[in-house]
C-alpha positions as CSV (number, residue, x, y, z in Angstrom):
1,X,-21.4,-3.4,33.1
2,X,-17.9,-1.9,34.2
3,X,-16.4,-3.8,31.7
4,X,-18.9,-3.1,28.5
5,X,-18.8,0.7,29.3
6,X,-15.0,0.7,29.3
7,X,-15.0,-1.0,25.9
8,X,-17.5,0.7,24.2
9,X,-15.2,4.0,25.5
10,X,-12.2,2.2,23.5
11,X,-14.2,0.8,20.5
12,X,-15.7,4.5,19.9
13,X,-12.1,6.2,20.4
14,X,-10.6,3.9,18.2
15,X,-13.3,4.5,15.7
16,X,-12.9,8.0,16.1
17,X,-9.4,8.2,15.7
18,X,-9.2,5.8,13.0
19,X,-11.8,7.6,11.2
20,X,-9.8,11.7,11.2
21,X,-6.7,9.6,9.9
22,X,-8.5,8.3,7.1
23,X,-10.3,11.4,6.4
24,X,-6.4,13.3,6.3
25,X,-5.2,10.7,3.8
26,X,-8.0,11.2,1.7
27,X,-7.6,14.8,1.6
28,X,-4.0,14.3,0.9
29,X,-4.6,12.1,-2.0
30,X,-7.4,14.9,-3.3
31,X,-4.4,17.4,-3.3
32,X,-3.7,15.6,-6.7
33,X,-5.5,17.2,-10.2
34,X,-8.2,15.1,-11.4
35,X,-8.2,12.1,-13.5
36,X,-11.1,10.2,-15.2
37,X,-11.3,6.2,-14.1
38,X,-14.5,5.6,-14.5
39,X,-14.2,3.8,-17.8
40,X,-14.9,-0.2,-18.3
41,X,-16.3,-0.3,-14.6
42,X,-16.4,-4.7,-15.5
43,X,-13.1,-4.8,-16.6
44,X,-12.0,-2.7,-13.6
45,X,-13.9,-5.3,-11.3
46,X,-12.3,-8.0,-13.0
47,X,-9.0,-6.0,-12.2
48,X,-9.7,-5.8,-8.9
49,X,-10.7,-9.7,-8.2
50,X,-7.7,-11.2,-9.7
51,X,-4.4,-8.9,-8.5
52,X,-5.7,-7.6,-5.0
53,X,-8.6,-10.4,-4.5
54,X,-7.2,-13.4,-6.0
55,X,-3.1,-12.4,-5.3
56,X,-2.2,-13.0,-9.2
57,X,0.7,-11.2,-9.5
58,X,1.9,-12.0,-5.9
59,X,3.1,-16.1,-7.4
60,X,5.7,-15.1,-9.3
61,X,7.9,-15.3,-6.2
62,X,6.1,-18.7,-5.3
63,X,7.7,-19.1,-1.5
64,X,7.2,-15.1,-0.6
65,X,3.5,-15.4,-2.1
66,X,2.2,-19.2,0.0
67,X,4.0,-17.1,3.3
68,X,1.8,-14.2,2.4
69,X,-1.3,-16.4,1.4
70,X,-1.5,-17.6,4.8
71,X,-1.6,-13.8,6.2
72,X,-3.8,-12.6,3.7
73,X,-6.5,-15.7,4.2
74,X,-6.4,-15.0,8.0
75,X,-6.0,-12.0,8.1
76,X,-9.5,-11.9,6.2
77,X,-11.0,-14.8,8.0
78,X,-9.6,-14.6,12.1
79,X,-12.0,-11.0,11.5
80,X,-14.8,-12.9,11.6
81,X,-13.9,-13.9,15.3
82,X,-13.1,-10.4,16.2
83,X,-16.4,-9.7,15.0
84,X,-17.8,-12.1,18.1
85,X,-15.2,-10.1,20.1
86,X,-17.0,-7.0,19.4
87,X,-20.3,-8.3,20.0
88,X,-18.8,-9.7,23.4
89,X,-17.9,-6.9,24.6
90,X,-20.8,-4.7,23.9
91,X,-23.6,-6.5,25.2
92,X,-21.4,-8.9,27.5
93,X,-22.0,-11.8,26.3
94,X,-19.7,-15.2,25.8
95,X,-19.1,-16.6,22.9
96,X,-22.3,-15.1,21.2
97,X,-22.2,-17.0,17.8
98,X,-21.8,-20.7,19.5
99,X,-25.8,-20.6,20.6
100,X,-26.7,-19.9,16.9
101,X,-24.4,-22.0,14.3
102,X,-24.4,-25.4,16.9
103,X,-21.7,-27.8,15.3
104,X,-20.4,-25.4,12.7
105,X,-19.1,-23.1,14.9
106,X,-16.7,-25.4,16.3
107,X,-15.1,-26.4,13.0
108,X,-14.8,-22.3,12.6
109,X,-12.7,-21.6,15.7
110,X,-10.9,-24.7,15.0
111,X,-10.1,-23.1,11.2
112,X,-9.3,-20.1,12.9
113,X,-6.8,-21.5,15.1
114,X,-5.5,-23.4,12.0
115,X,-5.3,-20.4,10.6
116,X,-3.6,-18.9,13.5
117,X,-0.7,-20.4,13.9
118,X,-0.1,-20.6,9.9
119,X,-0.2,-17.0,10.5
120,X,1.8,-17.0,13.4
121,X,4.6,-18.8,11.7
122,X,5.0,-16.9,8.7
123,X,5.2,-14.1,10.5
124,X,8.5,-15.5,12.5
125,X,9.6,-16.4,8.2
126,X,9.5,-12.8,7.3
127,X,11.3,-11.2,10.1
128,X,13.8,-14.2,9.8
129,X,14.2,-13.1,6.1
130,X,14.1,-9.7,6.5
131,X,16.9,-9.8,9.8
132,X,18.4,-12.4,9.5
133,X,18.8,-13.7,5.4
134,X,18.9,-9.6,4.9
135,X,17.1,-10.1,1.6
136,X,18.6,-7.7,-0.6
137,X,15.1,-6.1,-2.0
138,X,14.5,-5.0,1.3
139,X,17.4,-2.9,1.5
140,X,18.4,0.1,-0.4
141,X,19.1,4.4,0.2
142,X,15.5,4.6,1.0
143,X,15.3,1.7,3.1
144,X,16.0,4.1,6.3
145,X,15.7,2.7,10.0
146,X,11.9,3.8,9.9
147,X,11.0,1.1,7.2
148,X,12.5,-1.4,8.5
149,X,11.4,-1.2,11.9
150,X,8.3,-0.4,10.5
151,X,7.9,-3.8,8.7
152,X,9.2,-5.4,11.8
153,X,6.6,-3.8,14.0
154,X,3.9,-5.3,12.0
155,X,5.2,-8.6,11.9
156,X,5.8,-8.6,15.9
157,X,2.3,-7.5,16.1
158,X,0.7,-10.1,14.5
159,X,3.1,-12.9,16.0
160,X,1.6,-11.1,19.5
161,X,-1.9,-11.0,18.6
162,X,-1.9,-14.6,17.1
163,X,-0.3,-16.2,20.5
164,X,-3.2,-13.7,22.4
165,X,-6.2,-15.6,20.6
166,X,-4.6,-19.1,21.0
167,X,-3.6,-18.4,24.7
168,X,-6.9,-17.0,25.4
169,X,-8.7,-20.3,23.5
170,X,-6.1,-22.6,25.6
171,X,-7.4,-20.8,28.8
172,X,-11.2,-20.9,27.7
173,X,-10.8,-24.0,26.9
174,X,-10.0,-25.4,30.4
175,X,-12.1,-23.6,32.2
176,X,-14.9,-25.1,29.6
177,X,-13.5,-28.4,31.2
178,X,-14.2,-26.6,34.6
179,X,-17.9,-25.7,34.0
180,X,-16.4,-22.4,35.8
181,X,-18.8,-19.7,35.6
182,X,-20.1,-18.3,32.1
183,X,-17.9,-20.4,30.2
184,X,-20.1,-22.6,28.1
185,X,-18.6,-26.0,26.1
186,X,-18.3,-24.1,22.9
187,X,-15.7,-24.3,20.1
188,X,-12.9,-26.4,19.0
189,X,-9.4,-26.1,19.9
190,X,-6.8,-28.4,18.1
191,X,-4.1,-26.0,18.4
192,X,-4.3,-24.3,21.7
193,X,-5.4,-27.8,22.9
194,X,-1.3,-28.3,23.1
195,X,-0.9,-25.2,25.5
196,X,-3.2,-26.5,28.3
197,X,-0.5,-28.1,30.2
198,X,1.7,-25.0,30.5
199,X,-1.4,-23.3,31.9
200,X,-2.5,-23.2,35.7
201,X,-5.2,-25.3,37.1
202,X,-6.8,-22.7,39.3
203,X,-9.9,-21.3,37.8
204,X,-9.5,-18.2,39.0
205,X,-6.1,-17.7,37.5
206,X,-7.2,-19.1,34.3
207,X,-10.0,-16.7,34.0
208,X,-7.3,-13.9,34.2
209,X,-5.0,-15.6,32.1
210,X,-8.2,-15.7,29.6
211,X,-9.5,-12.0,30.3
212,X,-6.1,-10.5,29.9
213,X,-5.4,-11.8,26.5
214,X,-9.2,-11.2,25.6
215,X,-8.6,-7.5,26.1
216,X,-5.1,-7.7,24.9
217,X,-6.0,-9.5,21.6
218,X,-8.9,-6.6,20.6
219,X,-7.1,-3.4,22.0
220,X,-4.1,-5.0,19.8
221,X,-6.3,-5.0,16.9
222,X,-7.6,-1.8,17.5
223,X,-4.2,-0.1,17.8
224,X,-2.9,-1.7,14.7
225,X,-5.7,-0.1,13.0
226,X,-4.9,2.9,14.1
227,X,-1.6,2.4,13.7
228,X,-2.2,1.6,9.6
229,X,-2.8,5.3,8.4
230,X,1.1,6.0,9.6
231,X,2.3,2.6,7.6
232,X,3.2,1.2,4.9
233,X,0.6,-1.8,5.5
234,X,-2.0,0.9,4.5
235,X,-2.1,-1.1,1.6
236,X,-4.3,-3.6,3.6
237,X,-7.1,-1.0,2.6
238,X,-6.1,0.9,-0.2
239,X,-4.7,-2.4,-2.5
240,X,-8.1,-2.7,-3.4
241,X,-9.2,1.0,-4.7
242,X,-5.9,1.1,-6.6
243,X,-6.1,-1.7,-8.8
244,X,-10.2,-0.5,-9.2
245,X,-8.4,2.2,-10.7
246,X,-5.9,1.0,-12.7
247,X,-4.4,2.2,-15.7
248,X,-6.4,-0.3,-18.2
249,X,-4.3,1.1,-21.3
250,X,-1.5,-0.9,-22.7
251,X,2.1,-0.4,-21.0
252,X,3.9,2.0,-22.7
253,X,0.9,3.9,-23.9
254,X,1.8,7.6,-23.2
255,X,-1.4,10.3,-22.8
256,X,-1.3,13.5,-25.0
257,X,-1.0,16.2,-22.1
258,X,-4.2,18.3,-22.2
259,X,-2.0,21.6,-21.8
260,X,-0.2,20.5,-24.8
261,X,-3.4,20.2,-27.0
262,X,-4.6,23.0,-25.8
263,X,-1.4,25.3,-27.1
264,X,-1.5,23.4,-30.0
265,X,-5.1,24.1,-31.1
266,X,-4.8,27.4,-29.9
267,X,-1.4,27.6,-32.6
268,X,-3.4,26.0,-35.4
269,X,-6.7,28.1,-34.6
270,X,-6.5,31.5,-34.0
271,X,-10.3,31.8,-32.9
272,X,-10.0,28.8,-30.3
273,X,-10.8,30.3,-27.0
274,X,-9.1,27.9,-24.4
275,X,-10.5,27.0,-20.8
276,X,-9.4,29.2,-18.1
277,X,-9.2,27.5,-14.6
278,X,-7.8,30.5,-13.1
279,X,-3.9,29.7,-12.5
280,X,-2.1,28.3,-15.7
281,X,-1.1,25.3,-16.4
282,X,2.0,23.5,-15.4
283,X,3.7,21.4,-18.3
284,X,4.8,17.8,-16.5
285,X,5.1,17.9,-12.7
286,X,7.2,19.6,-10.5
287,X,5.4,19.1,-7.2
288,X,2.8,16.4,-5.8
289,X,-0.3,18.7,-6.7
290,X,0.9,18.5,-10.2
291,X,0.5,14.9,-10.4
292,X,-2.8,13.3,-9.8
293,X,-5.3,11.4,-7.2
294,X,-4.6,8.1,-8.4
295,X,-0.9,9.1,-8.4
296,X,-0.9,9.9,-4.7
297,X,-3.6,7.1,-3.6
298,X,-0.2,4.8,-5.4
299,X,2.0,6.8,-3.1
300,X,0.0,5.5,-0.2
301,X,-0.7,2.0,-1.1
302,X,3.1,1.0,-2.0
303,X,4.0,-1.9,0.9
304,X,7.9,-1.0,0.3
305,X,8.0,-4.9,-1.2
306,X,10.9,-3.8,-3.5
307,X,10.0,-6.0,-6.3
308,X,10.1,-2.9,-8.5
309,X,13.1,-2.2,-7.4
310,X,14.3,-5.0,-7.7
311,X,13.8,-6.0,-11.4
312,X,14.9,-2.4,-12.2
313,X,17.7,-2.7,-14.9
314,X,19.0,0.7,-13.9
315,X,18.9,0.2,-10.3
316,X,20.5,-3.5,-11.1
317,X,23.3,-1.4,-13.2
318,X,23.9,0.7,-10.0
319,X,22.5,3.6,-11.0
320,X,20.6,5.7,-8.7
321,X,17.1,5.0,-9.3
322,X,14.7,3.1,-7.4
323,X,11.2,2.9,-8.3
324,X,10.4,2.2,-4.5
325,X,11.8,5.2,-4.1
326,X,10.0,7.2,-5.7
327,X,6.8,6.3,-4.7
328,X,8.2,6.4,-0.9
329,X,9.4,10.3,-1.6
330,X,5.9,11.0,-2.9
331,X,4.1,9.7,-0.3
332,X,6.5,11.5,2.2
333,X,5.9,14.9,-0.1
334,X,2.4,14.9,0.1
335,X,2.1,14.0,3.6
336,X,4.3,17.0,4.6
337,X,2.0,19.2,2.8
338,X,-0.9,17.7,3.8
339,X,0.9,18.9,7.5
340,X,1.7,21.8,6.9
341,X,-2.1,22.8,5.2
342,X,-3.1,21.3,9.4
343,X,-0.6,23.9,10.8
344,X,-0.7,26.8,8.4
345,X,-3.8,27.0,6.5
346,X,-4.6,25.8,3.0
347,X,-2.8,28.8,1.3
348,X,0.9,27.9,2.9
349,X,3.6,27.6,0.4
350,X,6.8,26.1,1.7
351,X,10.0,26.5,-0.2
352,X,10.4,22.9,-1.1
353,X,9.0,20.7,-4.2
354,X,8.9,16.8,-5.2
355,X,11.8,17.8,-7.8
356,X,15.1,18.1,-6.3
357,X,14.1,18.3,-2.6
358,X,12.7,14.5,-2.5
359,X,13.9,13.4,-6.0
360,X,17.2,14.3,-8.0
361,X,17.2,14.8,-11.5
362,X,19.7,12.3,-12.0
363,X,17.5,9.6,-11.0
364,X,14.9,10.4,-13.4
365,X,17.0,10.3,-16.3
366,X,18.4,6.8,-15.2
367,X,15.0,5.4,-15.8
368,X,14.6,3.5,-19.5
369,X,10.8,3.8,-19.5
370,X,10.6,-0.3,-19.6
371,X,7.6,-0.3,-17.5
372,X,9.0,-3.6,-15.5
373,X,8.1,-2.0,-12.1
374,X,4.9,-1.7,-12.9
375,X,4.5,-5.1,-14.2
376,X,6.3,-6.3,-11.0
377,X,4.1,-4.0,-8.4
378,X,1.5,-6.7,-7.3
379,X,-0.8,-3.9,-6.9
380,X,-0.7,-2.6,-9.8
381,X,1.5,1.1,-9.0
382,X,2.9,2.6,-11.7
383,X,5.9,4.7,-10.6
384,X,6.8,5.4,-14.3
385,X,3.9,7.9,-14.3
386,X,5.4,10.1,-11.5
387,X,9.1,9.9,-13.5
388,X,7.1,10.9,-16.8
389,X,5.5,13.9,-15.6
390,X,8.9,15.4,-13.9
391,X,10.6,14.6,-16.9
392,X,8.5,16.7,-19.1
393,X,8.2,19.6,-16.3
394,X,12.1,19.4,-16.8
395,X,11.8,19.4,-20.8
396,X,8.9,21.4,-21.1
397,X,9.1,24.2,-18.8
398,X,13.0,24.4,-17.8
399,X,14.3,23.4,-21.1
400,X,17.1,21.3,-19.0
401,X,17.4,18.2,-20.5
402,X,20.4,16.2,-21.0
403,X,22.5,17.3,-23.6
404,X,22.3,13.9,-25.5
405,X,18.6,14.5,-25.8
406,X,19.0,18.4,-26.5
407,X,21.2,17.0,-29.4
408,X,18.3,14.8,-30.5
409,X,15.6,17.2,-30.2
410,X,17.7,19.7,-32.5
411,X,18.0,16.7,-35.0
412,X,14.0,16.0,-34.8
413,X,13.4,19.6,-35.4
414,X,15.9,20.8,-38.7
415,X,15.5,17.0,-39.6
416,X,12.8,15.6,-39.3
417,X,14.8,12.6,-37.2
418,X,16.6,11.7,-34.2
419,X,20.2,11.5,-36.1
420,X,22.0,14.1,-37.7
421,X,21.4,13.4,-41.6
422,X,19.6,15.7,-43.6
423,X,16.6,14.6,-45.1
424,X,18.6,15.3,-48.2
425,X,20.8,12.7,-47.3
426,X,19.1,9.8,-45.5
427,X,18.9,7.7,-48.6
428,X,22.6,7.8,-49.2
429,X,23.5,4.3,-47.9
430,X,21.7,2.7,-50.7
431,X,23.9,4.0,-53.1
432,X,27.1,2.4,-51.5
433,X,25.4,-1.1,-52.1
């Protein structure tokens, strides 16, 4: 009874704790001005099954995508045994599902353990390519000593927790042998099978052996879920949301801005009578709260991969851009804000904005608008969004652009054209044929 009271106590905490982190992020990603993505809900769930369900855009790096297959699958799977953990604990039972699914149940902890160790070793993989092969995606300006150990504090994890649940199925396992105490013939084990001869013979010790990495193996999990709101493996959750909500219009295909239309029709009509929302309204984005939800909810589901990054033909050029970057400086943004509206209130106004305090100028006008990041994101992020929206707060309400477009905007105005012809004389090259 000791023992279930003590857990319940750490399942609720973690619950709890879990829960206000969650609650913060969302409020975070609210911070952004609304957007409608409520559109083609089928096409949306279609969305959703085949990049974050079904992995589609994860196999065009084949190798990267079978090491992440086998995390993914038990990742999803292996919860099904934590599930019996859960139930175990509470009402302190053993091995609760064995009594009901009779022979099935032994092919499932045999899949799981399968599935453990698959898990296990592509786990060692990644931090061997990440430390060791020093990958080049994985590093970059942004890539500080936070992200990194971050990603290796994930992997570590997981190589813990999977060598947990086989050690404690290795220990059960003998004592099943045993007939010692509760320990029913249950399950089976044709991994852990191979770690009974490292293990004692004594029952008693085997029974700690198996109690310690029972507790280990579900306070592990519940830490790393608690641990997920402060990482980039937020994505776990949020991969699934985001691509709901993608962008279903074509690459490339720019919106009108609705403060645009509304000071055109207002130029054209003289009795239009705009909206008023109370403040004005900002041209393009100079801060996170001029972007929107789905923007920020990106911010928070990027996993750091680099892919976008890496495909980047400015970044490959050397310039300074990097769509990870980006997405990374937003999420860091908004989370500051999101701390400061904790500390101060929701009326504090700091001194600092997404433009120029996270993100220079100079790498938004390295981007070429070629929308390969977002084709590469295999969640579907579209950091050319976020470099859009500063670009036209920079055109339309600083008039600081680069002089080369300055030049061309002069041209489209007296000519009608980006080059410096008159209309007059645009036709002129005919006549020299």
């Amino acid at each position: 009874m000791i023992a279930q009271i003590l857990f319940l106590i750490v399942l609720a905490a973690a619950i709890y704790l879990f829960s206000k982190n969650v609650k913060t992020i969302r409020r975070n990603i609210l911070l952004g001005k609304d957007t409608d993505r409520s559109d083609n809900p089928t096409l949306r769930w279609k969305t959703m099954a085949k990049v974050a369900l079904g992995q589609s855009k994860m196999v065009k790096r084949p190798f990267a995508a079978l090491l992440h297959l086998f995390v993914y699958i038990g990742f999803v799977i292996i919860n099904i045994e934590v599930l019996e953990i859960l139930i175990d604990g509470l009402f302190g039972t053993h091995r609760v599902f064995s009594g009901f699914l009779g022979g099935l149940y032994g092919l499932l902890i045999g899949s799981f353990e399968v599935l453990a160790i698959s898990v296990l070793l592509s786990c060692v993989v990644f931090l061997c390519r990440r430390n060791i092969a020093h990958l080049k995606r994985f590093t970059g300006i942004e890539m500080t000593s936070w992200p990194k150990s971050d990603a290796n504090y994930i992997l570590i994890t997981e190589i813990l927790l999977m060598t947990a649940f086989l050690t404690m199925n290795a220990a059960d396992h003998k004592l099943q042998l045993l007939n010692f105490g509760h320990y029913i013939q249950a399950g089976s084990f044709p991994v852990s099978n191979f770690l009974n001869p490292l293990l004692p013979d004594s029952a008693n010790a085997l029974e700690m052996i198996e109690r310690g990495c029972w507790w280990f193996h579900i306070i592990g999990i519940l830490a790393f879920l608690n641990y997920l709101p402060y990482s980039k493996h937020f994505h776990i959750l949020l991969a699934f949301p985001n691509t709901y909500y993608s962008n279903l219009n074509p690459k490339g295909k720019f919106t009108n801005m609705a403060s645009v239309t509304t000071e055109v029709k207002a130029m054209l009509d003289p009795s239009f009578v705009p909206e008023t929302t109370g403040e004005p309204g900002r041209f393009g984005a100079k801060d996170v709260t001029d972007l929107t939800w789905k923007n920020l909810m990106e911010a928070y589901t990027c996993t750091e991969c680099g892919r976008c990054t890496s495909v980047c033909p400015a970044n490959i050029t050397g310039k300074l851009l990097s769509p990870r970057k980006i997405m990374m400086d937003t999420r860091d943004r908004i989370t500051e804000m999101g701390n400061n509206i904790d500390k101060n209130g929701a009326d504090f106004k700091d001194d600092k904005s997404l433009l120029d305090h996270y993100i220079s100028r100079e790498e938004l006008w390295a981007c070429t608008s070629c929308n390969a990041c977002t084709e590469a994101c295999p969640v579907n992020i579209n950091p050319l969004e976020i470099i859009t929206e500063m670009r036209r707060y920079i055109v339309m309400e600083e008039s600081q652009a680069p002089a080369s477009l300055n030049n061309m905007f002069g041209n489209v105005e007296n000519n009608g054209a980006p080059w410096k012809y008159s209309p007059a004389d645009r036709f002129n090259w005919a006549n020299e044929v």
